[in-house]
C-alpha positions as CSV (number, residue, x, y, z in Angstrom):
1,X,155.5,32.9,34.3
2,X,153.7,34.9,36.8
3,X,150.3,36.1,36.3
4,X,149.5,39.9,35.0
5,X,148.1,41.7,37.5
6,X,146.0,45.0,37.8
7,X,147.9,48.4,39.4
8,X,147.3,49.0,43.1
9,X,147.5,52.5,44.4
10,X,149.9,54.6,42.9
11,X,152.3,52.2,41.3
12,X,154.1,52.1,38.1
13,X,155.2,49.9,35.5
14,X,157.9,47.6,35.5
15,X,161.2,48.3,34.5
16,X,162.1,46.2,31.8
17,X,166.0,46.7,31.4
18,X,168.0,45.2,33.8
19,X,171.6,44.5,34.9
20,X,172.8,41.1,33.4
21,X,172.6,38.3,35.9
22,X,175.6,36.3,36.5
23,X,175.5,32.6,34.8
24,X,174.6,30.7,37.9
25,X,171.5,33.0,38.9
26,X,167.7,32.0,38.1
27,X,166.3,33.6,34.7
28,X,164.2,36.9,35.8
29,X,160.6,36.4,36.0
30,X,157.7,38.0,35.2
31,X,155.8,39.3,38.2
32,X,152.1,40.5,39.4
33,X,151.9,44.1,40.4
34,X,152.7,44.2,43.9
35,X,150.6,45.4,46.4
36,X,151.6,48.4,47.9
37,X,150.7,49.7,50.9
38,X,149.0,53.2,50.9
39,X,151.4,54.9,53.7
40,X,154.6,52.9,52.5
41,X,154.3,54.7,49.0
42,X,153.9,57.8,50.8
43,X,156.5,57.3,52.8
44,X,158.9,55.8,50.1
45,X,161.0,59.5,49.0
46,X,160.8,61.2,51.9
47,X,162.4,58.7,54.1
48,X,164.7,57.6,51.7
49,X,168.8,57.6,51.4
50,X,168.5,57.7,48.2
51,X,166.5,61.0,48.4
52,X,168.0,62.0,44.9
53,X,165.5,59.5,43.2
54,X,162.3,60.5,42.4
55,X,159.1,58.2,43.7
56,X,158.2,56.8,41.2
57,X,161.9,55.8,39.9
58,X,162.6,54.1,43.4
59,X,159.2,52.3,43.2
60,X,160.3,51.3,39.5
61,X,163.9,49.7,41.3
62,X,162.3,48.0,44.0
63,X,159.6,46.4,41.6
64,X,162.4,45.1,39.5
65,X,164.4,44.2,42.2
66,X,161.7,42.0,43.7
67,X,160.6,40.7,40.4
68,X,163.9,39.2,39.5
69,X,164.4,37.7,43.1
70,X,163.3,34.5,44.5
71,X,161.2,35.7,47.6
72,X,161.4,33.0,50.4
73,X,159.6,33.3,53.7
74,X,161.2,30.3,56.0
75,X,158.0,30.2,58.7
76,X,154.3,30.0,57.4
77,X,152.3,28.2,60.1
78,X,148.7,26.5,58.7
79,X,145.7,24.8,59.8
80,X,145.6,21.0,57.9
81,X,141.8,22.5,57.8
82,X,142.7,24.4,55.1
83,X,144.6,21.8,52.8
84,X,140.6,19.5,51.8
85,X,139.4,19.3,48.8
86,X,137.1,21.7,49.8
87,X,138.7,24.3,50.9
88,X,142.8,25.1,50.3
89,X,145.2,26.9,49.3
90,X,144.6,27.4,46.0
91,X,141.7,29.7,47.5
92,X,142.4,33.5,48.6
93,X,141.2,31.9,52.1
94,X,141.2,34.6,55.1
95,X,144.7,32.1,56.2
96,X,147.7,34.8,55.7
97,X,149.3,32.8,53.4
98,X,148.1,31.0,50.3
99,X,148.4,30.6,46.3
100,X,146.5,33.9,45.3
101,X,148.0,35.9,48.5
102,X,151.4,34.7,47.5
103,X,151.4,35.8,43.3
104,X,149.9,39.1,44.2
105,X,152.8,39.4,47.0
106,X,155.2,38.0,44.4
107,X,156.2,35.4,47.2
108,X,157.9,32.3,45.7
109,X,158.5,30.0,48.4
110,X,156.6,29.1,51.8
111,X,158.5,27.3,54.1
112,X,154.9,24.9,55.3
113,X,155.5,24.5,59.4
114,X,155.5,21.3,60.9
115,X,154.3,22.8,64.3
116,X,153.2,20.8,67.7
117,X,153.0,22.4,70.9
118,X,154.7,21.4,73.8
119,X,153.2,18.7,76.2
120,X,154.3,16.2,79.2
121,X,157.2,14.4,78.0
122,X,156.0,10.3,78.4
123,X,155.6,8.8,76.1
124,X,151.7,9.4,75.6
125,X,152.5,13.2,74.8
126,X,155.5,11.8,72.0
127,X,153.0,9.7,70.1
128,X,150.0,12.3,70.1
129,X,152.5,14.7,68.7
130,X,154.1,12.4,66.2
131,X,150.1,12.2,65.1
132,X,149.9,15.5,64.8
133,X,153.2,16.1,63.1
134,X,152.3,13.6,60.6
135,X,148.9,14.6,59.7
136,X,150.9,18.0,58.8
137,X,153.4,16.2,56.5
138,X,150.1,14.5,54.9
139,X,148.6,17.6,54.5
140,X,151.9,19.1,52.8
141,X,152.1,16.4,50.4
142,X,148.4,16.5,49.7
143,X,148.7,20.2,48.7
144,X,151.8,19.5,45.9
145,X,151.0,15.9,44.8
146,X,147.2,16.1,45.0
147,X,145.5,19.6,45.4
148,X,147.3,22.0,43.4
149,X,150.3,19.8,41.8
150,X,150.5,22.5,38.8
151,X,150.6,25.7,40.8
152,X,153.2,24.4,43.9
153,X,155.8,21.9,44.2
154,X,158.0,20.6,47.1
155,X,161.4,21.3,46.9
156,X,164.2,19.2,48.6
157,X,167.3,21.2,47.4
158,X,168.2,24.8,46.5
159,X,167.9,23.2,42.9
160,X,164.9,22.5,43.2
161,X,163.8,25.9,43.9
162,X,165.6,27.4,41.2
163,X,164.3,24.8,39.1
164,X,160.7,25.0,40.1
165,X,160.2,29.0,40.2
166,X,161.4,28.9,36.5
167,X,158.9,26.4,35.5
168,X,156.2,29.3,37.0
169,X,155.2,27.4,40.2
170,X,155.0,28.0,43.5
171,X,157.7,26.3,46.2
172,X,156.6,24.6,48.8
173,X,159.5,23.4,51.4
174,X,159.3,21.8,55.2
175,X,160.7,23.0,58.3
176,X,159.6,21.2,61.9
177,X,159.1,23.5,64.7
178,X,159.6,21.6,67.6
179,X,161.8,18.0,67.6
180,X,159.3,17.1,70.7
181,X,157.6,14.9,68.5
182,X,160.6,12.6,67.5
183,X,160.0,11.4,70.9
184,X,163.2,9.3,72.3
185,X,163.6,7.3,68.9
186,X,166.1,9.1,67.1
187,X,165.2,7.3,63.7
188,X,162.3,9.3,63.2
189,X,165.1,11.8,62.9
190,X,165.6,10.3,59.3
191,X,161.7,9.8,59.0
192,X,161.5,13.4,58.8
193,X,163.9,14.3,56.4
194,X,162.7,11.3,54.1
195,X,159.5,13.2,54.7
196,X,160.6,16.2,53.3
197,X,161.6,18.0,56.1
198,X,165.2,20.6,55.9
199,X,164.9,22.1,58.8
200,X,164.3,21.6,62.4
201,X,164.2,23.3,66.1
202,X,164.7,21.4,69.2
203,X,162.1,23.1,71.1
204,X,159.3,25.4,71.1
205,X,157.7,27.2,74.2
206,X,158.5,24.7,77.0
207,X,161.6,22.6,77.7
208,X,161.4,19.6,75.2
209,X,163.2,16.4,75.6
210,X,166.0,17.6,73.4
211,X,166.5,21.1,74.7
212,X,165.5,24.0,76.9
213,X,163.2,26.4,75.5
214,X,163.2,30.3,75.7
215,X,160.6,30.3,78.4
216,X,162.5,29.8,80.8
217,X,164.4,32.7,80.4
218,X,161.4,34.1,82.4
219,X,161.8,31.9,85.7
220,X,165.3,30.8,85.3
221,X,164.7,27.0,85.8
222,X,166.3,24.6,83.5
223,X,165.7,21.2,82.5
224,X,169.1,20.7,80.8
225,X,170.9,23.7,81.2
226,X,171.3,23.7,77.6
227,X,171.1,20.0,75.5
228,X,170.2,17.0,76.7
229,X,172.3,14.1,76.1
230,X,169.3,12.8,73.5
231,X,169.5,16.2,72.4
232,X,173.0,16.7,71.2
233,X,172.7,13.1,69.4
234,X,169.9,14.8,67.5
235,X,171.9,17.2,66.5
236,X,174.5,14.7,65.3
237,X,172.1,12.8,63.3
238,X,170.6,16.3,61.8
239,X,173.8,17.1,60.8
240,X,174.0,13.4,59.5
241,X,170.8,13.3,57.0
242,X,171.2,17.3,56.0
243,X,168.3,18.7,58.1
244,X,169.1,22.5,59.1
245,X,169.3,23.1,63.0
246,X,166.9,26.1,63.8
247,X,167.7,28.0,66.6
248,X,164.8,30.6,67.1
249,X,163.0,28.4,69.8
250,X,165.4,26.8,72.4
251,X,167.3,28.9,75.3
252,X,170.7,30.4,74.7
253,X,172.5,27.8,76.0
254,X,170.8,25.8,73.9
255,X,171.7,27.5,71.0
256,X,175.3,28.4,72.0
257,X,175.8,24.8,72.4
258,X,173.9,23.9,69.8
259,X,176.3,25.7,67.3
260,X,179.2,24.5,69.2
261,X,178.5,21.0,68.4
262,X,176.8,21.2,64.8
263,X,179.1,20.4,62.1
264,X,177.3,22.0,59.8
265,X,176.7,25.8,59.7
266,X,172.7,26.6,61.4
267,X,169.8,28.8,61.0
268,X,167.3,31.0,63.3
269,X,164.2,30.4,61.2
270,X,162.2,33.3,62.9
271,X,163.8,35.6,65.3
272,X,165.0,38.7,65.4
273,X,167.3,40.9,67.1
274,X,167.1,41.3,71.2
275,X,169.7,44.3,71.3
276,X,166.4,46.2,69.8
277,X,163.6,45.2,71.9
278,X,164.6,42.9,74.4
279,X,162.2,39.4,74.1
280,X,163.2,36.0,74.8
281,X,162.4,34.8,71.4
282,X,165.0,37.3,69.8
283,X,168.9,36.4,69.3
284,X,171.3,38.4,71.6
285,X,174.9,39.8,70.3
286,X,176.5,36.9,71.8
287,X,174.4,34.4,69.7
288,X,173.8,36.5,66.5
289,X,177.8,36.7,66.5
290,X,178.0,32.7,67.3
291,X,175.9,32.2,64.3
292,X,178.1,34.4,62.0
293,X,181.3,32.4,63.2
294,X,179.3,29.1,62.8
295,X,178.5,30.2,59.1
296,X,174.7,30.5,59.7
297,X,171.9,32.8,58.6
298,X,169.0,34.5,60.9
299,X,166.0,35.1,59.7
300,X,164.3,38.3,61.1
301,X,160.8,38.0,62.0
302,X,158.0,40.4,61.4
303,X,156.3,39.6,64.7
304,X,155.0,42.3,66.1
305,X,155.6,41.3,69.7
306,X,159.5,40.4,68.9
307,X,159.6,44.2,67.0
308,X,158.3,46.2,69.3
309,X,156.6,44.6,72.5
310,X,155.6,48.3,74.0
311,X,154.1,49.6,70.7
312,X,152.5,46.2,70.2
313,X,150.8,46.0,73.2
314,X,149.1,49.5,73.5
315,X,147.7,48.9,70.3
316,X,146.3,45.1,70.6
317,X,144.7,46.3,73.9
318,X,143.2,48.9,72.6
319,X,141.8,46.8,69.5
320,X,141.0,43.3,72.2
321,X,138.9,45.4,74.0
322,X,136.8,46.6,70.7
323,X,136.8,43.1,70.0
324,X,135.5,42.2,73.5
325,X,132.6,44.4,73.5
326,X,131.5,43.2,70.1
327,X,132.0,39.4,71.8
328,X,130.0,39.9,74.7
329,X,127.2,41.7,73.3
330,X,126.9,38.1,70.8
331,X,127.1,35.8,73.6
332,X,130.6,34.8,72.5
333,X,133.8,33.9,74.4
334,X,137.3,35.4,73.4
335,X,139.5,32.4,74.7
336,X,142.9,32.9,75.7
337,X,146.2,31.3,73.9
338,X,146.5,28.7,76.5
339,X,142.6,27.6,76.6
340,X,142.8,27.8,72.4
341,X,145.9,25.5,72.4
342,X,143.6,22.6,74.2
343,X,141.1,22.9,70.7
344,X,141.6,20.2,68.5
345,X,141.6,20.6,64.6
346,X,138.0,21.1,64.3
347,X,137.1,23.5,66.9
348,X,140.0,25.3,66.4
349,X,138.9,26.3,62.7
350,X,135.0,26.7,64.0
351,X,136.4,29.6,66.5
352,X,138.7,31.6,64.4
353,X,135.3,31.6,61.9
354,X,133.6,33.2,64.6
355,X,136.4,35.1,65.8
356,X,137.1,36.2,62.4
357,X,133.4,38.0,62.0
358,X,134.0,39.5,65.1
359,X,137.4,41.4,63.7
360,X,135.1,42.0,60.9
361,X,132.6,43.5,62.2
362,X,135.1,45.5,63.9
363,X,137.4,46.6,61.8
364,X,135.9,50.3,60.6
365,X,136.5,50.4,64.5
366,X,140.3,49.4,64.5
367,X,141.1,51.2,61.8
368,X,139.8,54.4,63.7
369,X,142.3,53.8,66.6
370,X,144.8,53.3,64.0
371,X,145.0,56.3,63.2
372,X,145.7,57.6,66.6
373,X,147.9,54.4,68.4
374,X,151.1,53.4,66.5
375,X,151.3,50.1,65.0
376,X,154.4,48.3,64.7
377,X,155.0,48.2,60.9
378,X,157.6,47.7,58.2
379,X,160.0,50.1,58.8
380,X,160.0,48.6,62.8
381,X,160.6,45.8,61.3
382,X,163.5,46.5,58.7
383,X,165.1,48.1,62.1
384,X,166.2,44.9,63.1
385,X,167.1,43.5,59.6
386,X,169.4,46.6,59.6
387,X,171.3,46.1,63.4
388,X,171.9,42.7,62.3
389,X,173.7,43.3,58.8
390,X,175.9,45.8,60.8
391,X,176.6,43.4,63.4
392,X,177.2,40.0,61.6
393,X,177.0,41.3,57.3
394,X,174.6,40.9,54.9
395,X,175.5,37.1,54.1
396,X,174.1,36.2,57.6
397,X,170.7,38.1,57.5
398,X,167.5,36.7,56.0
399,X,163.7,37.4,56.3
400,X,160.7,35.7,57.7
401,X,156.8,36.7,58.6
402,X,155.4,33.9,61.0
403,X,152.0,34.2,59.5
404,X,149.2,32.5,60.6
405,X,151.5,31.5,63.6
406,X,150.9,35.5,65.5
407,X,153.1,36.9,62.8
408,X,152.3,40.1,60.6
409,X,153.3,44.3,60.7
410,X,151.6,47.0,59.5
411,X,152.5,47.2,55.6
412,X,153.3,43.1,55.6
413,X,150.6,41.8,57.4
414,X,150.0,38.8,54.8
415,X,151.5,37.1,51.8
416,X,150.1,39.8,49.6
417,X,151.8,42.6,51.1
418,X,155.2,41.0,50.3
419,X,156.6,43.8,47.7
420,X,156.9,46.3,51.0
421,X,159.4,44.9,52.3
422,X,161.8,45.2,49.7
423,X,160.4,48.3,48.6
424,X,161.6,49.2,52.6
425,X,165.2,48.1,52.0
426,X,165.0,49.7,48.5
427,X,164.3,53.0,50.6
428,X,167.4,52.5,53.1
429,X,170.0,52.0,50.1
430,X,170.4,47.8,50.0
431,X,171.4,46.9,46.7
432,X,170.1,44.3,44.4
433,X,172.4,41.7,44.9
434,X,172.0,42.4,49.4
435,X,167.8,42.0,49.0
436,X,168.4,38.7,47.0
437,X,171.0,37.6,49.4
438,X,168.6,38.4,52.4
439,X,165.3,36.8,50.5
440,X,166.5,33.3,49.5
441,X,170.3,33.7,48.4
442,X,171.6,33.5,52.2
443,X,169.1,30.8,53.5
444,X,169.9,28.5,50.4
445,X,173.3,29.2,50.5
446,X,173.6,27.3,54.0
447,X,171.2,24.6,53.0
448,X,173.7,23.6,50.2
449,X,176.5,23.9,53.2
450,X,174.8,21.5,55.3
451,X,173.8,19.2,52.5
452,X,177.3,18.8,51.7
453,X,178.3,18.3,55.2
454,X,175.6,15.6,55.2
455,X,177.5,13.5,52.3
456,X,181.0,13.8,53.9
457,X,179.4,12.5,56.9
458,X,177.4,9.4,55.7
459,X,180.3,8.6,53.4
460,X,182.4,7.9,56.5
């Protein structure tokens, strides 16, 4: 069961009645007191469709709606600096995501990123990267088998979650962002999913071996127009071993063909709709309808960038350049995304230290602009979660934050902050059974799918 937590802000008690649950859903579970965010209560009646319900019985519903879910975030990025015996997960670290973050967010399951960035593709660049990618399985495994094996376990199958979030524990599950480091030997295909890995993206920011990427939606040159021919084996062998395809990375070619080929429906673990702010990295009508047809589920992404880019950028300039002056006058360098990409492990986690006492020694600062610059926050956010369900249906939509990869909006800007997003869709008039869909119901849902598909295939 969850732990009891104290009251934040103005928020009530659980409701303890609720409707029945139908024989095949999880047994409610007791939840912390969310944390609610100071304007989001504010905001909660007098935005609201349900206008008719007072504030404190629509905080009441969302608590007990979010309670009784399982809440299921499919992109948390991490440092393997964080998962030592000394210092991990089981510690409310300043890392967006982690155990305590997570039960006062009442988040159940983190989808644990097997990220590498995109290098020269030789075979020198595939082997550092399969290093990389398997210190971050190591590190996974470390967490739930070694580090905290009675407060998070991986799950495999949507039966494991289920079964694990009754037992009280946290879920723990493995996507790969980027196939890059499979290299050209399409056995480490079934390497990862024996690893743990159910999901998987082709590409990240640069053309991989497999597929184009997004970026070059900016210049317009191609490596594959679309798949390579190692590519679309990949995806072959995906749908062979039941690992999800993820389409939030790669070009839309990519994806289009991607989704054409996959016998098995697909997901966009992070991305969000490009019909509301036009970025790269978000799915256009053509696609989002593609995936509906193919049986898939997108994940919007609270990224500020992919929200909003025009809000999101007058605020982080105004706040870089508080950060710049309180750099400069310590003798310290801001580096840029690029020149922080070239750290390794070590240095990384020694500059976001220091960068992280610059932002707090800023942060009375920030919060000053804040009140004067728009951020891009929840109800930005929910925008796109609702053009989606009216394009493609509720059974298509699902939710993701990107932390610690540049993910984060006002009101959800780590695990903690969790609750406000259903409180958000609470506000709007989604019922019950649409938030559980959108939280875990939908994602799961197409993981059994391409299980199945996975069985048919290896029986033939």
């Amino acid at each position: 069961m969850k732990l009891k937590m104290t009251l934040v802000a103005s928020a009530i008690a659980l409701i303890t009645a609720c409707s029945p649950e139908s024989k095949n859903s999880p047994e409610p579970k007791a939840s912390p007191e969310p944390k609610v965010s100071a304007e989001t209560e504010t905001k909660a009646q007098a935005s609201s469709p349900v206008e008719k319900m007072g504030e404190d019985a629509l905080l009441a519903k969302a608590k007990t709606i979010h309670s009784n879910a399982i809440v299921l975030d499919t992109h948390h990025d991490f440092s393997v600096a964080n998962f030592s015996e000394e210092k991990n997960y089981t510690m409310r670290l300043k890392s967006q995501v982690n155990l305590p973050k997570m039960a006062e967010g009442g988040l159940d399951v983190s989808w644990l990123i097997v990220y590498t960035g995109q290098k020269e593709l030789n075979e020198a660049g595939y082997a550092d990267a399969h290093k990389q990618a398997m210190a971050k399985f190591d590190a996974i495994h470390r967490l739930t088998t070694e580090i905290a094996p009675d407060e998070i376990e991986l799950a495999l199958t949507s039966d494991d979650v289920r079964r694990i979030v009754k037992s009280g524990k946290k879920v723990a599950m493995i996507g790969v962002e980027n196939g890059y480091p499979i290299g050209t030997d399409i056995n480490n295909v079934k390497k990862f999913y024996d690893l743990g890995a159910r999901y998987m993206s082709l590409a990240h920011n640069g053309h991989s071996q497999l597929a184009d990427s997004n970026t070059g939606d900016k210049d317009q040159v191609w490596l594959h127009n679309g798949l390579s021919d190692l590519g679309k084996e990949v995806v072959a062998e995906m749908n062979k071993w039941g690992i999800m395809l993820d389409i939030s990375h790669p070009s839309k070619q990519a994806n289009l063909q991607t989704m054409a080929l996959s016998k098995a429906p697909v997901i966009a673990s992070h991305s969000s709709a490009r019909a509301v702010y036009d970025h790269s990295r978000n799915l256009d009508d053509e696609e989002l309808l593609a995936l509906k047809a193919n049986g898939g589920v997108v994940q919007a992404v609270a990224f500020r960038s992919y929200v909003d880019g025009v809000k999101s950028k007058a605020f982080s300039d105004a706040k870089n350049e508080i950060y710049q002056k309180i750099a400069q006058a310590q003798g310290f360098t801001i580096l840029s995304r690029a020149e922080r990409k070239l750290l390794n492990a070590k240095a990384a986690a020694s500059y976001w230290d220091a960068f992280d006492e610059i932002r707090h020694q800023g942060k009375a600062q920030v919060d000053k602009i804040g009140e004067t610059i728009a951020q891009v926050d929840v109800s930005d956010f929910v925008d796109h979660i609702d053009y989606m369900v009216k394009l493609i249906g509720v059974d298509h939509v699902g939710i993701s934050s990107d932390f610690d990869g540049g993910g984060g909006v006002k009101g959800w800007n780590d695990a903690s902050e969790t609750f406000n997003v259903t409180l958000e869709l609470v506000k709007r008039g989604y019922s019950e059974q649409d938030i559980n869909k959108m939280w875990s119901g939908n994602l799961l849902r197409v993981l059994d799918k391409v299980q199945a598909v996975a069985k048919e295939l290896q029986a033939q």
